[in-house]
mmCIF file as Biopython writes it, N, C-alpha, C and O atoms, coordinates in Angstrom:
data_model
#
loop_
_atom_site.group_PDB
_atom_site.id
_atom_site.type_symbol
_atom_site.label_atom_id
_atom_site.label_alt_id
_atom_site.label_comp_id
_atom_site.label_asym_id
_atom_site.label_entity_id
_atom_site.label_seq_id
_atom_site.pdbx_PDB_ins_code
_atom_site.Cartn_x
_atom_site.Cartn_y
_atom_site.Cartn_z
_atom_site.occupancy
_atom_site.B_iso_or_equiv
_atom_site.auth_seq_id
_atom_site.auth_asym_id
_atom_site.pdbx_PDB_model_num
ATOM 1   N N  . UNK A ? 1  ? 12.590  -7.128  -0.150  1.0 0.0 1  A 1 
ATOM 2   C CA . UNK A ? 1  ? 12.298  -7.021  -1.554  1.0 0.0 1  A 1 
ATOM 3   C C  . UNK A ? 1  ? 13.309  -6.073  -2.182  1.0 0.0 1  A 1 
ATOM 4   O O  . UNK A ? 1  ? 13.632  -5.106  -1.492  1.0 0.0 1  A 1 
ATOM 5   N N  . UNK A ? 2  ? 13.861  -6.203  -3.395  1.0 0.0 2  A 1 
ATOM 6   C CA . UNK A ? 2  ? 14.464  -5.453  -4.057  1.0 0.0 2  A 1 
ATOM 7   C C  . UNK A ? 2  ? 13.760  -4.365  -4.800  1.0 0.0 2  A 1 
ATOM 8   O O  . UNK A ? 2  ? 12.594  -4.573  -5.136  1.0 0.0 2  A 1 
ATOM 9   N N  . UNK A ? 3  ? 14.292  -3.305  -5.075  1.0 0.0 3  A 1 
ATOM 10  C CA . UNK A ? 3  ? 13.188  -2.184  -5.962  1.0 0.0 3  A 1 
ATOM 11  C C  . UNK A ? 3  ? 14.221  -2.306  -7.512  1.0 0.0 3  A 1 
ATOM 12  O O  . UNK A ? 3  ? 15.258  -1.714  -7.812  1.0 0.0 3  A 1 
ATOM 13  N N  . UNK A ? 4  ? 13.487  -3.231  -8.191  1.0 0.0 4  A 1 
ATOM 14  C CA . UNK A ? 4  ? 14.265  -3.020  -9.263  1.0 0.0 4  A 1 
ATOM 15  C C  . UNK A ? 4  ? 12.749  -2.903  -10.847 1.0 0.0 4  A 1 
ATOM 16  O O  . UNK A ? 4  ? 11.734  -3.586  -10.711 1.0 0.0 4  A 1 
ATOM 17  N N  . UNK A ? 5  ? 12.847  -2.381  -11.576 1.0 0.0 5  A 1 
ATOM 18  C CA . UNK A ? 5  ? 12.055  -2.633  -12.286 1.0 0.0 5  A 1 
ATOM 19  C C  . UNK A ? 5  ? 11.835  -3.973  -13.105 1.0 0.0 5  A 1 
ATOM 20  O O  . UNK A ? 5  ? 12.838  -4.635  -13.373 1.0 0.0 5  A 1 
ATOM 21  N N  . UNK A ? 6  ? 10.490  -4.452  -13.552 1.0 0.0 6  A 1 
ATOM 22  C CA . UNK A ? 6  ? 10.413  -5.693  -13.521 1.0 0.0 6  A 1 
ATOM 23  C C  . UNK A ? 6  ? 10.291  -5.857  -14.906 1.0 0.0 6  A 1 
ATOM 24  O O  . UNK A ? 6  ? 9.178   -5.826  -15.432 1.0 0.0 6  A 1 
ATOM 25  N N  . UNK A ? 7  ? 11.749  -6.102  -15.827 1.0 0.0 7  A 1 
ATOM 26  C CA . UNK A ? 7  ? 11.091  -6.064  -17.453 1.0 0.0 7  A 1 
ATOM 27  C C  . UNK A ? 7  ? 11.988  -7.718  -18.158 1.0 0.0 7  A 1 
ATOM 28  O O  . UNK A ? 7  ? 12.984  -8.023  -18.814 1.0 0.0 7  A 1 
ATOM 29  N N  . UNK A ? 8  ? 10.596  -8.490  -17.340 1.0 0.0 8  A 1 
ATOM 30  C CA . UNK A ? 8  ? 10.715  -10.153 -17.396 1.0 0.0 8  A 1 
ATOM 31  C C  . UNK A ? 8  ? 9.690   -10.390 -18.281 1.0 0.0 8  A 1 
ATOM 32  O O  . UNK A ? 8  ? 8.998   -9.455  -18.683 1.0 0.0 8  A 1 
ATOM 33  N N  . UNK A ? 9  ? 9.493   -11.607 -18.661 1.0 0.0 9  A 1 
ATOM 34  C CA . UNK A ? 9  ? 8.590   -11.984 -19.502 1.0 0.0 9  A 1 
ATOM 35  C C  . UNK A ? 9  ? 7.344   -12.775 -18.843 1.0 0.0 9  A 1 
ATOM 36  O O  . UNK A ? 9  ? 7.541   -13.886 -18.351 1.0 0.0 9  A 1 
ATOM 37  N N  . UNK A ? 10 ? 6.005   -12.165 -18.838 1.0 0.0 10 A 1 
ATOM 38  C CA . UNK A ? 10 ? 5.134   -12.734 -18.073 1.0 0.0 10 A 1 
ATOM 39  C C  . UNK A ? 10 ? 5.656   -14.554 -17.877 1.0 0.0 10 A 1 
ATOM 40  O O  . UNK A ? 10 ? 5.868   -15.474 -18.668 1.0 0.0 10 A 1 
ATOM 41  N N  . UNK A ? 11 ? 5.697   -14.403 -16.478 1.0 0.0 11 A 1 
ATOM 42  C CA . UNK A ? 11 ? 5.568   -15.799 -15.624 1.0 0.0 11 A 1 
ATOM 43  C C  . UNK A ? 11 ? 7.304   -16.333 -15.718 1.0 0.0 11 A 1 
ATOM 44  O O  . UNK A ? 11 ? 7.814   -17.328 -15.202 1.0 0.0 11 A 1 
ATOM 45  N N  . UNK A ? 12 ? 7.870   -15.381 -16.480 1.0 0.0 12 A 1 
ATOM 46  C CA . UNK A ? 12 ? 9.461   -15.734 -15.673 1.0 0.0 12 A 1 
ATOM 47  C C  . UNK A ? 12 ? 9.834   -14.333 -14.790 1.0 0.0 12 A 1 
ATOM 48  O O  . UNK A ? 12 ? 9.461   -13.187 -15.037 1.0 0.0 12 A 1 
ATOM 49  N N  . UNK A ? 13 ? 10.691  -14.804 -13.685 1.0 0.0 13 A 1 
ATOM 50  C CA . UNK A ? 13 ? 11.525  -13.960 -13.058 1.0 0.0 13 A 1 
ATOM 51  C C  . UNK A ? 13 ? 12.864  -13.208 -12.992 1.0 0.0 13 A 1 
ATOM 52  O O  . UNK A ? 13 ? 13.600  -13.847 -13.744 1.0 0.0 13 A 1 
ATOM 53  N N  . UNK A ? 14 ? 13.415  -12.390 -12.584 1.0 0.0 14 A 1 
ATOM 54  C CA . UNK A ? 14 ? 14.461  -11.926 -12.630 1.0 0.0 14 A 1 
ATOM 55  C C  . UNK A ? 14 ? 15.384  -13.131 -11.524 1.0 0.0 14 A 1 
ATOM 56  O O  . UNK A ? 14 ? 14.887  -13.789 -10.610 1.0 0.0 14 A 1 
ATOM 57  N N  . UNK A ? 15 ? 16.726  -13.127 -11.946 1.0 0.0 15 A 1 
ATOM 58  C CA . UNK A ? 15 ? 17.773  -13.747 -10.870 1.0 0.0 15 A 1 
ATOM 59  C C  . UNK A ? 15 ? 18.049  -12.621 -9.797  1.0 0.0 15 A 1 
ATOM 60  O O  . UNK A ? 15 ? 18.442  -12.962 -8.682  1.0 0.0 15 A 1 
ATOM 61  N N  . UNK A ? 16 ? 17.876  -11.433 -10.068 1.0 0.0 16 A 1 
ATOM 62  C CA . UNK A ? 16 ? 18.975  -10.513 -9.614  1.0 0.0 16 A 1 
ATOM 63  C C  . UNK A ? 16 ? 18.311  -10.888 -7.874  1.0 0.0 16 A 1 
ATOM 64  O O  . UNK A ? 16 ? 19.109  -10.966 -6.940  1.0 0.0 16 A 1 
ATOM 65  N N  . UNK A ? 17 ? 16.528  -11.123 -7.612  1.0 0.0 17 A 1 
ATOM 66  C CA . UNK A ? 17 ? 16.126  -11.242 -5.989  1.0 0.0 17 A 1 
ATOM 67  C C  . UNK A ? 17 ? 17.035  -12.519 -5.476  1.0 0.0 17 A 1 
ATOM 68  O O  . UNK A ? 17 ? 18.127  -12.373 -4.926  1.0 0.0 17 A 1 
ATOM 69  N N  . UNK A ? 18 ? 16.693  -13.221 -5.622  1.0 0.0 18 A 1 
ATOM 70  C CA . UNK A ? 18 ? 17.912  -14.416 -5.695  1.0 0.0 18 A 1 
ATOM 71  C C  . UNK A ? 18 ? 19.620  -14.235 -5.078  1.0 0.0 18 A 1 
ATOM 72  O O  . UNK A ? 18 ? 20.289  -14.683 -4.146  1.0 0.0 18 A 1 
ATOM 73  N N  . UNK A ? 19 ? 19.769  -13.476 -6.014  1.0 0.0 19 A 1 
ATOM 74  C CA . UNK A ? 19 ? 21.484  -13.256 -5.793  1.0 0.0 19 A 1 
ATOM 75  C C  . UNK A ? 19 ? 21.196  -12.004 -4.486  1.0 0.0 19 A 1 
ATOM 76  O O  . UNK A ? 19 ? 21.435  -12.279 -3.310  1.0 0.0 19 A 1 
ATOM 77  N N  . UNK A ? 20 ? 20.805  -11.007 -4.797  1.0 0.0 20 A 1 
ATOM 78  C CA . UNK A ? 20 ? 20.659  -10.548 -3.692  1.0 0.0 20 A 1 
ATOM 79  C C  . UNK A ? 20 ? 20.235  -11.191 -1.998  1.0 0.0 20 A 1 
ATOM 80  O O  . UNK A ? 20 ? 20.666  -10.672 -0.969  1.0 0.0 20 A 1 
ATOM 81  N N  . UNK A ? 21 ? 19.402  -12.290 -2.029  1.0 0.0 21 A 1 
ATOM 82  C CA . UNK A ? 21 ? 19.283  -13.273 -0.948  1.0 0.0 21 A 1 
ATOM 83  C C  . UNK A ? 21 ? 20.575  -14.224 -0.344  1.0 0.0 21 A 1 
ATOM 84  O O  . UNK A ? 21 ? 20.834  -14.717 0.754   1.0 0.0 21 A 1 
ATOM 85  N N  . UNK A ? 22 ? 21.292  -14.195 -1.796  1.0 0.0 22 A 1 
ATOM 86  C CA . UNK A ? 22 ? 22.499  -15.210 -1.386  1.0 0.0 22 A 1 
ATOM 87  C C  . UNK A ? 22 ? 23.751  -14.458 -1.108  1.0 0.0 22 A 1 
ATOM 88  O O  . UNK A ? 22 ? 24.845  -14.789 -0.653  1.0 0.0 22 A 1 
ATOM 89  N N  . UNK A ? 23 ? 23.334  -13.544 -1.451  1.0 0.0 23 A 1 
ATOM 90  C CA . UNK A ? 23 ? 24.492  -12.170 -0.900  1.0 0.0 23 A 1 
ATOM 91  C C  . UNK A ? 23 ? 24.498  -12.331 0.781   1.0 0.0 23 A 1 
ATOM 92  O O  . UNK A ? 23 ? 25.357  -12.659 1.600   1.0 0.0 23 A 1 
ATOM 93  N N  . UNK A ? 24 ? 23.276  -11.982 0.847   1.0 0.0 24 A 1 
ATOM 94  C CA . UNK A ? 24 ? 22.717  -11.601 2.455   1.0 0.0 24 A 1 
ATOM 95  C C  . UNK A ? 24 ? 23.421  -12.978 3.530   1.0 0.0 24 A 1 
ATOM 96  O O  . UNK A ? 24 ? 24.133  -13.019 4.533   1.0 0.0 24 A 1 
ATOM 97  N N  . UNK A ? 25 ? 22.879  -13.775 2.818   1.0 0.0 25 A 1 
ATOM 98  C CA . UNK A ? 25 ? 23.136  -15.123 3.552   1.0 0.0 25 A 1 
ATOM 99  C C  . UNK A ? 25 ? 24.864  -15.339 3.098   1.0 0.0 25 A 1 
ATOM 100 O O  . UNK A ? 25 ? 25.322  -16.034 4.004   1.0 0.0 25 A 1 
ATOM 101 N N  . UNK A ? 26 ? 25.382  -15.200 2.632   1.0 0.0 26 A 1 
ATOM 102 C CA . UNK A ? 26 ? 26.572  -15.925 2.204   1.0 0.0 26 A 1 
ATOM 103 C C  . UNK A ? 26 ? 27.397  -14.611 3.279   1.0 0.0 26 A 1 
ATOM 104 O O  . UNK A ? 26 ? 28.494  -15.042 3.632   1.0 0.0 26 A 1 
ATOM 105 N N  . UNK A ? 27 ? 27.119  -13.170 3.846   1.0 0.0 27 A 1 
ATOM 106 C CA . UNK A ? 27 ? 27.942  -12.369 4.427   1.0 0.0 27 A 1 
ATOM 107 C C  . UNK A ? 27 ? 27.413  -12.026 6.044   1.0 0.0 27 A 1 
ATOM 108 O O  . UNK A ? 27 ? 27.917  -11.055 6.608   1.0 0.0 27 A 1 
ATOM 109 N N  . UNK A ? 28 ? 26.639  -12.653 6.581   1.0 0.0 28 A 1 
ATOM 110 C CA . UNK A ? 28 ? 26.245  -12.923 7.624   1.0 0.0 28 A 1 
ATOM 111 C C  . UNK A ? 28 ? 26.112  -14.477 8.460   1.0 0.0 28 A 1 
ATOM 112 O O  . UNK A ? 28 ? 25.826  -15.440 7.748   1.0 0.0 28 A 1 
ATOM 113 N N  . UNK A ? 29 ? 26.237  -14.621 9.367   1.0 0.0 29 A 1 
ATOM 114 C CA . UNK A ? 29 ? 26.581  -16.060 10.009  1.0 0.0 29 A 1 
ATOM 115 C C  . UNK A ? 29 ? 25.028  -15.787 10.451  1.0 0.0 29 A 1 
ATOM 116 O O  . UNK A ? 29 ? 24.602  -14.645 10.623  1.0 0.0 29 A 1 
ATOM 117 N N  . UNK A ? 30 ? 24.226  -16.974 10.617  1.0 0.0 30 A 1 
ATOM 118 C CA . UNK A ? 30 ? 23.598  -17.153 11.462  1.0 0.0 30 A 1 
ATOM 119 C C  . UNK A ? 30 ? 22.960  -16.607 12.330  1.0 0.0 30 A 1 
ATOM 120 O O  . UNK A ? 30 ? 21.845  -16.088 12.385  1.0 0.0 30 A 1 
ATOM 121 N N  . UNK A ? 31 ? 24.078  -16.830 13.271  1.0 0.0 31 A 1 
ATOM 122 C CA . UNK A ? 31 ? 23.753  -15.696 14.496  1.0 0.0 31 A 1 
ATOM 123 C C  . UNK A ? 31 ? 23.617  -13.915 14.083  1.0 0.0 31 A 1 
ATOM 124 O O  . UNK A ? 31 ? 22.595  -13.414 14.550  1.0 0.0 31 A 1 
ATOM 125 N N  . UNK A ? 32 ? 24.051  -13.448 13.696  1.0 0.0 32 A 1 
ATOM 126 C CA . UNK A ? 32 ? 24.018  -12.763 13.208  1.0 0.0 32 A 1 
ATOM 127 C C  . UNK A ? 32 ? 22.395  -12.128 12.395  1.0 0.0 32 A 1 
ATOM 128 O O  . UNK A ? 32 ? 21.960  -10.982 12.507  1.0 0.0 32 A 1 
ATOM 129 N N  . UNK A ? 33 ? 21.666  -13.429 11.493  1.0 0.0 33 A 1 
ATOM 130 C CA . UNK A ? 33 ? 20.499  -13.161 10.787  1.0 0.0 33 A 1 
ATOM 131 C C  . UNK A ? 33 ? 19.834  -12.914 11.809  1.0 0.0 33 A 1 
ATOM 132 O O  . UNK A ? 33 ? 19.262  -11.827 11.897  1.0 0.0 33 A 1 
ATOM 133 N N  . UNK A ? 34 ? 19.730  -14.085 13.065  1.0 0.0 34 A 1 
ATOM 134 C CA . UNK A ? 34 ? 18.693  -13.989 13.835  1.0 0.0 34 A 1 
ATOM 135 C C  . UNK A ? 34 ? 18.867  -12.947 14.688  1.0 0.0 34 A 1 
ATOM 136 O O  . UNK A ? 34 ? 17.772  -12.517 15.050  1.0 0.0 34 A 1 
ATOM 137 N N  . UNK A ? 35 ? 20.188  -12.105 15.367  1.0 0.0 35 A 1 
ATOM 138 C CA . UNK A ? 35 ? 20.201  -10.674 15.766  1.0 0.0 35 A 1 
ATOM 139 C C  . UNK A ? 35 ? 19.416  -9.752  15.116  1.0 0.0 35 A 1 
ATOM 140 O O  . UNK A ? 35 ? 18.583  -9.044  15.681  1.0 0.0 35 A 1 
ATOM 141 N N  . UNK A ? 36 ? 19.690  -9.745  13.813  1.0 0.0 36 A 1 
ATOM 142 C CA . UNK A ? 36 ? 18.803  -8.289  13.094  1.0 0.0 36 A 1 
ATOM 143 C C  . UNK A ? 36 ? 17.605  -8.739  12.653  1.0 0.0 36 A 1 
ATOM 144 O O  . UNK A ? 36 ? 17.052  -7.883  11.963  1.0 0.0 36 A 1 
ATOM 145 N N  . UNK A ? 37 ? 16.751  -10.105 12.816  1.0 0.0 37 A 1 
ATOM 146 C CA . UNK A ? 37 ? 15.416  -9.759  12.927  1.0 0.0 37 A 1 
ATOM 147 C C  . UNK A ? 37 ? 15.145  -9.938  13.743  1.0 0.0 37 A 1 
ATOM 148 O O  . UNK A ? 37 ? 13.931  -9.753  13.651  1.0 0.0 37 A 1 
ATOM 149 N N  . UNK A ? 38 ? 15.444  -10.368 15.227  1.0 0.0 38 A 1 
ATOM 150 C CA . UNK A ? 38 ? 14.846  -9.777  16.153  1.0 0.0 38 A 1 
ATOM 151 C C  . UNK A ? 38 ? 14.919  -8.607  16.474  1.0 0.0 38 A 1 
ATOM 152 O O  . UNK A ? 38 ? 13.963  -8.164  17.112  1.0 0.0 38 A 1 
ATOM 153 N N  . UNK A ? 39 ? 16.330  -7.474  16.083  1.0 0.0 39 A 1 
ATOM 154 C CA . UNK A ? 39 ? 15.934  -6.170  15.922  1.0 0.0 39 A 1 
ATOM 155 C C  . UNK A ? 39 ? 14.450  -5.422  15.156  1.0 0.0 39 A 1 
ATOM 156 O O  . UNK A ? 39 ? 13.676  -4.582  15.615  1.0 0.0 39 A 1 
ATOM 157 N N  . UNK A ? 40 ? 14.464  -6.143  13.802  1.0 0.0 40 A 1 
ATOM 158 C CA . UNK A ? 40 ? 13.240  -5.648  13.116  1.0 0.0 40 A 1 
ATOM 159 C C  . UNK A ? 40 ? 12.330  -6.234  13.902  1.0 0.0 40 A 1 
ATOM 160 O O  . UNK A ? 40 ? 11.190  -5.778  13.807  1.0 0.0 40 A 1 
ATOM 161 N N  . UNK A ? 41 ? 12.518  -7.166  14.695  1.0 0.0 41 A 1 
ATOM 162 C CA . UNK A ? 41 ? 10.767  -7.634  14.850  1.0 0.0 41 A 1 
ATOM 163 C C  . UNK A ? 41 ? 10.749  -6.353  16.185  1.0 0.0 41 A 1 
ATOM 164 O O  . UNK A ? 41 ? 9.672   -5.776  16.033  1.0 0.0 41 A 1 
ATOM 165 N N  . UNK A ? 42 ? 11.310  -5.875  17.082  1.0 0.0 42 A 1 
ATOM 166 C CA . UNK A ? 42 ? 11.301  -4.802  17.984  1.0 0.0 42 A 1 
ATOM 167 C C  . UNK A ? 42 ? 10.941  -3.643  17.533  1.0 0.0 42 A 1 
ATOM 168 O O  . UNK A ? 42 ? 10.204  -2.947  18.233  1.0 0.0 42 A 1 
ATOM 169 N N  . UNK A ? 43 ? 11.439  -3.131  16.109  1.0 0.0 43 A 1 
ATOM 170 C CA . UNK A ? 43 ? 11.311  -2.174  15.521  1.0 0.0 43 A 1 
ATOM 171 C C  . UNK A ? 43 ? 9.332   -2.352  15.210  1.0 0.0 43 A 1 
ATOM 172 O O  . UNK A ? 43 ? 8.388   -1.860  15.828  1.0 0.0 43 A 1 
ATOM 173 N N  . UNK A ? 44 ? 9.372   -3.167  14.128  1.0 0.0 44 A 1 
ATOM 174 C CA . UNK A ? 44 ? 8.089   -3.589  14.158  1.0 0.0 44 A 1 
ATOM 175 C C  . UNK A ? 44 ? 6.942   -3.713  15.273  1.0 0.0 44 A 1 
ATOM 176 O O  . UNK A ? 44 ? 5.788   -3.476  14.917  1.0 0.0 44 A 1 
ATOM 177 N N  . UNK A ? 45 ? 7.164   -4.024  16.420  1.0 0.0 45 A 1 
ATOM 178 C CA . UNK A ? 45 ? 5.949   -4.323  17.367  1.0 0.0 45 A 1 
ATOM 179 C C  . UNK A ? 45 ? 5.966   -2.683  18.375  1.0 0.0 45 A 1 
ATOM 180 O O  . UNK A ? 45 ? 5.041   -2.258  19.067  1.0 0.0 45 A 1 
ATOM 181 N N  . UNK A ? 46 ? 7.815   -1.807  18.063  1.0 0.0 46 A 1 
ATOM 182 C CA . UNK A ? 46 ? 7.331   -0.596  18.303  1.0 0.0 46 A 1 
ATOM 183 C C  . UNK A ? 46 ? 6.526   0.219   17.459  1.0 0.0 46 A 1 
ATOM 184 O O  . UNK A ? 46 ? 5.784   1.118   17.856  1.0 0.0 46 A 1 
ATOM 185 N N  . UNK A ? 47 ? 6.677   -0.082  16.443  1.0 0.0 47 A 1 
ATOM 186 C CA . UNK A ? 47 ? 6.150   1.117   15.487  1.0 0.0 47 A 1 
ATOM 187 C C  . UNK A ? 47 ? 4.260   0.961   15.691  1.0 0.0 47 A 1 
ATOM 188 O O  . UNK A ? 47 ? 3.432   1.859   15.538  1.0 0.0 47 A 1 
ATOM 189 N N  . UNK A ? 48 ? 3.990   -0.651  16.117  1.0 0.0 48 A 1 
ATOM 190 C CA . UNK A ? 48 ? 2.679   -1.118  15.633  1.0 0.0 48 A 1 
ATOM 191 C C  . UNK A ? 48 ? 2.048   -0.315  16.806  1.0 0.0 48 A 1 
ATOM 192 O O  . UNK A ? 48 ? 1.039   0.358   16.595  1.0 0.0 48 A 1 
ATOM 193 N N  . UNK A ? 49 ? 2.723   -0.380  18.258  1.0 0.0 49 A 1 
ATOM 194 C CA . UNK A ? 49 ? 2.632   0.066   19.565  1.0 0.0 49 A 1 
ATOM 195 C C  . UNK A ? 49 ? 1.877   1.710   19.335  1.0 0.0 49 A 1 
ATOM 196 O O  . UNK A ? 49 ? 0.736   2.114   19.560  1.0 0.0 49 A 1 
ATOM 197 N N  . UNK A ? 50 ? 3.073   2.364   18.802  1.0 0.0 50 A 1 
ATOM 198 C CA . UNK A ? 50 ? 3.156   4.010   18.763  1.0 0.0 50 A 1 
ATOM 199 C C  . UNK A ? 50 ? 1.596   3.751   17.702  1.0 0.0 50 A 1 
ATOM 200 O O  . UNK A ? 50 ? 0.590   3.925   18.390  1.0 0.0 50 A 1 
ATOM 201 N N  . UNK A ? 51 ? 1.434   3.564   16.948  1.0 0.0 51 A 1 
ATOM 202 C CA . UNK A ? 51 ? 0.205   3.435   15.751  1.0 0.0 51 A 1 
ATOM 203 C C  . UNK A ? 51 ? -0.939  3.393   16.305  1.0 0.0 51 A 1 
ATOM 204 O O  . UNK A ? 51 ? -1.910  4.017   15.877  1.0 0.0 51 A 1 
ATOM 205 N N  . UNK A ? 52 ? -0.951  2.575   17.423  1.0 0.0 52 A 1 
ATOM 206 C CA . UNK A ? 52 ? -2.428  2.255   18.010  1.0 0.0 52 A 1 
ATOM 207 C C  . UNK A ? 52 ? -2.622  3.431   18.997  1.0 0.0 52 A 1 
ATOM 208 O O  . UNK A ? 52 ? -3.753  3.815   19.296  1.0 0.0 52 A 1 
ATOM 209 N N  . UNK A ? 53 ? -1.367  4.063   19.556  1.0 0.0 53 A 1 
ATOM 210 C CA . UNK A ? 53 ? -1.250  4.673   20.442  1.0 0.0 53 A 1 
ATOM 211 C C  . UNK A ? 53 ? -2.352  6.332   20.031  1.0 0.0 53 A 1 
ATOM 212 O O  . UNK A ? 53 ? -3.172  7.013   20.647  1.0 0.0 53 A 1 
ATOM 213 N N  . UNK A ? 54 ? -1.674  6.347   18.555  1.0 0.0 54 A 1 
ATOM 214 C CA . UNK A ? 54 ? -2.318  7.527   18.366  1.0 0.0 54 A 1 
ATOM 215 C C  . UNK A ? 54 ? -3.664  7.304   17.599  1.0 0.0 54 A 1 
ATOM 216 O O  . UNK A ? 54 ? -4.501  8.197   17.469  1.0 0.0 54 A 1 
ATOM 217 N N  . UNK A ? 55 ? -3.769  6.319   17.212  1.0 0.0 55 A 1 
ATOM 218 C CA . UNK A ? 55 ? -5.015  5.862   16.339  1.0 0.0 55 A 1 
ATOM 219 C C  . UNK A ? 55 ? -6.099  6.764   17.838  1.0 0.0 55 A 1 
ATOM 220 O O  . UNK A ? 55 ? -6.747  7.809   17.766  1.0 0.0 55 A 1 
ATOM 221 N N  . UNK A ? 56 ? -5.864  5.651   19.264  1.0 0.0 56 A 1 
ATOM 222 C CA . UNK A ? 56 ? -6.303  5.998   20.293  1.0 0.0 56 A 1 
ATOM 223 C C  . UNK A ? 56 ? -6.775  7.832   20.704  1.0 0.0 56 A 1 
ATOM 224 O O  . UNK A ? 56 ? -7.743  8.254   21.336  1.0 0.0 56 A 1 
ATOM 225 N N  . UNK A ? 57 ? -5.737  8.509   20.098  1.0 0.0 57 A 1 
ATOM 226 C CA . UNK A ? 57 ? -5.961  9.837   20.670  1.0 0.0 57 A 1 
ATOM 227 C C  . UNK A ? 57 ? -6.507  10.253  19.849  1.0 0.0 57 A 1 
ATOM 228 O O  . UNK A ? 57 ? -7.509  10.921  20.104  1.0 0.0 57 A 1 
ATOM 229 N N  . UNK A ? 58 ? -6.050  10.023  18.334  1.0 0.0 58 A 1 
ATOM 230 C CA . UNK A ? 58 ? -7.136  10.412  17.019  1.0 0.0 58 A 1 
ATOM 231 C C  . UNK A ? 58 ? -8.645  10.671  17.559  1.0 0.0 58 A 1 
ATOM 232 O O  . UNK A ? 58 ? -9.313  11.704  17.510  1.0 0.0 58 A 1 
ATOM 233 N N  . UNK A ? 59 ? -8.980  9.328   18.119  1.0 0.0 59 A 1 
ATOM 234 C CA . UNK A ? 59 ? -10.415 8.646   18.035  1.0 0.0 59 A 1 
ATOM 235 C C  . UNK A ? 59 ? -10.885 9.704   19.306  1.0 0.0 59 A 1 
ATOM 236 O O  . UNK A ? 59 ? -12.073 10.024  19.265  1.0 0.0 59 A 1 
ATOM 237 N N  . UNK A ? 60 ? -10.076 10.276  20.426  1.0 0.0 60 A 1 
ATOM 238 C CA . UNK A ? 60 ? -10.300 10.501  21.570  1.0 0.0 60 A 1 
ATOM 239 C C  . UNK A ? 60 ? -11.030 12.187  21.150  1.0 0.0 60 A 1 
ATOM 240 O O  . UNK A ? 60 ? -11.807 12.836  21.850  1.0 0.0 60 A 1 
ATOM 241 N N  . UNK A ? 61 ? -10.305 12.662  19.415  1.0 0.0 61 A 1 
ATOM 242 C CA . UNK A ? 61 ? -10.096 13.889  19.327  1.0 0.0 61 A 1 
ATOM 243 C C  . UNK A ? 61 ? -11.118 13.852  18.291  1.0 0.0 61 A 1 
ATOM 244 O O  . UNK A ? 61 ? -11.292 14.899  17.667  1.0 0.0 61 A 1 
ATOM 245 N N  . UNK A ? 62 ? -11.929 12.688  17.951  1.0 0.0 62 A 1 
ATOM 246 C CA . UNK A ? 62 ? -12.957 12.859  16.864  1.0 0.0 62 A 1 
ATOM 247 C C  . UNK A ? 62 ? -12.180 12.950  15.035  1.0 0.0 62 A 1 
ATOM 248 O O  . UNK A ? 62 ? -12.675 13.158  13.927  1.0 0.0 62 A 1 
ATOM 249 N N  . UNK A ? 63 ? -11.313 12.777  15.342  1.0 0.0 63 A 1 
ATOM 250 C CA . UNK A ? 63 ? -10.062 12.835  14.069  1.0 0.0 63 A 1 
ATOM 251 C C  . UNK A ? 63 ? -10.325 11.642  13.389  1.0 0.0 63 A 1 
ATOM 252 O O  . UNK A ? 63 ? -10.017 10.568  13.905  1.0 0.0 63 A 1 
ATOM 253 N N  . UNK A ? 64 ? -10.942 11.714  12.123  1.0 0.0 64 A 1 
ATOM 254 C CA . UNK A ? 64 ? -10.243 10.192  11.332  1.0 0.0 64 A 1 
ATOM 255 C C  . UNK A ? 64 ? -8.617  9.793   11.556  1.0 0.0 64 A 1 
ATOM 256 O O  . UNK A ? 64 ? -8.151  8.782   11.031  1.0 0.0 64 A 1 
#
């Protein structure tokens, strides 16, 4: 997602998410896309890992 402020007219959109998508895609091959989300998806299933991990000790310690 882009962080841009949103000053569209109810029920139209900005181009700028768009061009930013075709940026992405037009300077990366392929191979390449699918390298860095399977990085994020690693990043992701660590972070979810470590989360439960301490949720676990939270709960162990009476801690919300």
């Amino acid at each position: 997602m882009v962080s841009s402020p949103d000053s569209t007219f109810v029920g139209s959109r900005s181009g700028f998410a768009s061009l930013a998508v075709w940026n992405h895609l037009a300077q990366f091959s392929e191979e390449q896309q699918v390298r860095q989300a399977a990085a994020v998806l690693r990043i992701a299933e660590y972070t979810a890992e470590r989360l439960r991990s301490l949720s676990v000790r939270l709960r162990e310690r009476d801690e919300p």
